[in-house]
Residue, then its C-alpha position, 0 to 999 in steps of 0.5 A: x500500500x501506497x502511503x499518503x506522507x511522501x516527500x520531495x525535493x526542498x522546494x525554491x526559497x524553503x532551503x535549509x542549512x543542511x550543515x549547520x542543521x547537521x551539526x545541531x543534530x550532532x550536538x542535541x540528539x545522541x546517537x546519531x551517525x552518517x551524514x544528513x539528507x533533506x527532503x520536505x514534505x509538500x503538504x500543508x500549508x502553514x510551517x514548513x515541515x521536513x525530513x531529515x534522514x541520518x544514519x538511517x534514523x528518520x526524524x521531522x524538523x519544523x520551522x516558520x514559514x518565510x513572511x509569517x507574521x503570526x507568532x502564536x501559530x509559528x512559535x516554534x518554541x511553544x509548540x515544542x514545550x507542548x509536546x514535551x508536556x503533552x507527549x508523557x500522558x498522550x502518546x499519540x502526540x509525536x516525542x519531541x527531540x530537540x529545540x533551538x533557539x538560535x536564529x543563526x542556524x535557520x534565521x528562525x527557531x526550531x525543532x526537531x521531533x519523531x517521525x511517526x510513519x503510517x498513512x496520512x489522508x489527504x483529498x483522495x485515498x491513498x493507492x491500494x486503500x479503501x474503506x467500506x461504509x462500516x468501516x468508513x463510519x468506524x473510522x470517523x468514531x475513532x477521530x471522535x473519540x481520540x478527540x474526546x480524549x484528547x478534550x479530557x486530559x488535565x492541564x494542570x496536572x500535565x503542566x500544561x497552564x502556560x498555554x493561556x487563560x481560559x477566561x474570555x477565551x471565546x471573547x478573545x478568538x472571535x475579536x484576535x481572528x476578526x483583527x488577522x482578517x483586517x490585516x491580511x485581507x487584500x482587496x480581492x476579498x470580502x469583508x466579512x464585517x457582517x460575520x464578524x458582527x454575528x459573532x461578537x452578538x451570538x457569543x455564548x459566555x465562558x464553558x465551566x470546563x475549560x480542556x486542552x484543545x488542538x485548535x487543528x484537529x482532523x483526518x490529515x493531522x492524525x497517523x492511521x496504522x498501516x495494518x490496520x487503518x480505522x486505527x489512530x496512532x499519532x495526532x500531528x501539528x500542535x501549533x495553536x493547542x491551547x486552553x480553552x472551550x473545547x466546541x470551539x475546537x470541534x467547530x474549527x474541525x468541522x469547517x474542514x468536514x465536506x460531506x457527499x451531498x454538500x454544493x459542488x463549490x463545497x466539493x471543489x474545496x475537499x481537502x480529506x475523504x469526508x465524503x466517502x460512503x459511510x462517513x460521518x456527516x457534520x450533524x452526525x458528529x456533533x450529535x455524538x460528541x455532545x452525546x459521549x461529553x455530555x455538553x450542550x450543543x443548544x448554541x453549536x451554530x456560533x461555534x461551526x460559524x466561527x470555525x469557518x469564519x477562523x478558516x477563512x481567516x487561516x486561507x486569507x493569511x497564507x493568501x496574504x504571503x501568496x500575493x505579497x510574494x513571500x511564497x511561490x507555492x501556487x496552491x497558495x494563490x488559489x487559497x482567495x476562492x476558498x475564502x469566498x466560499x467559506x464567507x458564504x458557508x458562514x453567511x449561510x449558517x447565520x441565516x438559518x440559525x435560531x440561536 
């Protein structure tokens, strides 16, 4: 079988210092022998990810895309602080190695973690795999349930407070997305000034049960095992995790959730095989998640709205570095039609709501 994490050659502008990378690695991480080989990985499309091969041992370095403005989601820092606490009690997060603060080596921080190897899902299914429909529906069970454990763990028994306050968390995404939208949009974009609205006036008040949330959580950041692929073993891309509502995070996954029978513009967007036959839809989702946490979804309108609102927000940026020149990856320039379906998908939400 044919798995979904291939890698290429470095793309133009993303090189790295393969010798001043070795030599970190020499100091840092014990062990290690022959000399280093790069690759990246082609997919995503916030930090740039690659990897690095030594002596037969593969490992993944991280670090901020060239013209990132937004330091929490490129702290290169904080994210390996995470996964160093979270790592111990959640083992499906990958072993976090080395960290380097010095901006001499790459002109940014770092890290550098364990390669988890398995099958990745992205827009179609990997050469040699499918799904049935039960065992397509067994496999959106699965994503939920890790996500529901994933919501349980205890922050601050795992050391994790220094993520954030949870207080006025809502409050502070909805005003910290509606001001990145402002900075990055280009005058190809909407406004989104009516959503924006919708959600400082629909916002429900603080969940008394505050949970460590990924804030980016779905089928291409989780690892499946190759032998068994309904099987979930590794959860990638910590870079927003933080202390906060946990709805807020399962809107945010939602936004990402293209099911069969959604409008064709909707389709063009897929990015995972969410509509295969069998899989959970949307409403399917949130009705088991509030079923099996026992929290209420009454008001989940505002947090699938907010969620493809932050998507759009999340397109428009990488939109944003496309169209200033920092990046020549051209998927990036297609990124403007998906935040105008996102604005409509939002717009759509806020119409049929009775919250």
């Amino acid at each position: 079988m044919k798995h979904y994490d291939n890698t290429v050659k470095v793309r133009q502008g993303e090189e790295i210092d393969i010798e001043a990378v070795e030599s970190f690695l020499r100091e840092n991480i014990h062990g290690l022998t022959g000399t280093l080989l790069v690759k990246q990985y082609p997919d995503g499309f916030s930090n740039l990810t690659y990897l690095l091969i030594m002596g037969g041992r593969e490992m993944v370095l991280r670090r901020p895309p060239r013209g990132a403005k937004i330091k929490a989601a490129h702290d290169m820092v904080r994210e390996y602080n995470i996964l160093s606490a979270i790592h111990p009690r959640f083992p499906y997060c990958p072993k976090p190695l080395a960290c380097s603060r010095d901006n001499s080596i790459l002109g940014t921080p770092f890290y550098v973690m364990e390669k988890l190897s398995g099958i990745i899902l992205r827009r179609e299914l990997p050469e040699g795999l499918s799904f049935s429909p039960s065992r397509a529906r067994e496999l959106c069970r699965n994503l939920i349930d890790l996500h529901l454990e994933l919501h349980s763990m205890d922050i601050l028994e795992a050391g994790l407070d220094f993520m954030g306050r949870p207080e006025g968390y809502i409050n502070r995404q909805v005003e910290g997305w509606a001001k990145r939208y402002r900075n990055a949009r280009t005058q190809d974009a909407p406004d989104c000034q009516e959503i924006i609205a919708w959600l400082m006036e629909k916002m429900p008040p603080d969940t008394d049960k505050p949970t460590l949330i990924h804030n980016d959580y779905k089928f291409d950041n989780v690892v499946l095992e190759p032998a068994s692929p309904t099987k979930i073993i590794g959860v990638l891309d910590w870079e927003m995790a933080t202390w906060g509502d946990p709805l807020m995070d399962l809107g945010s996954s939602l936004a990402y959730w293209v099911e069969k029978g959604d409008p064709r513009e909707w389709q063009i967007m897929k990015t995972m095989p969410t509509d295969m036959d069998g899989a959970m839809t949307r409403k399917e989702i949130v009705e088991m998640y509030g079923q099996k946490s026992g929290r209420s979804m009454d008001a989940f309108d505002f947090y699938e709205c907010f969620g493809l609102f932050r998507l759009a927000v999340i397109a428009q940026q990488i939109y944003q570095r496309f169209h200033q020149g920092f990046t020549k990856d051209k998927r990036f320039g297609m990124l403007i039609h998906g935040v105008r379906i996102l604005e409509k998908r939002a717009r759509m939400i806020m119409e049929k709501s009775s919250i």
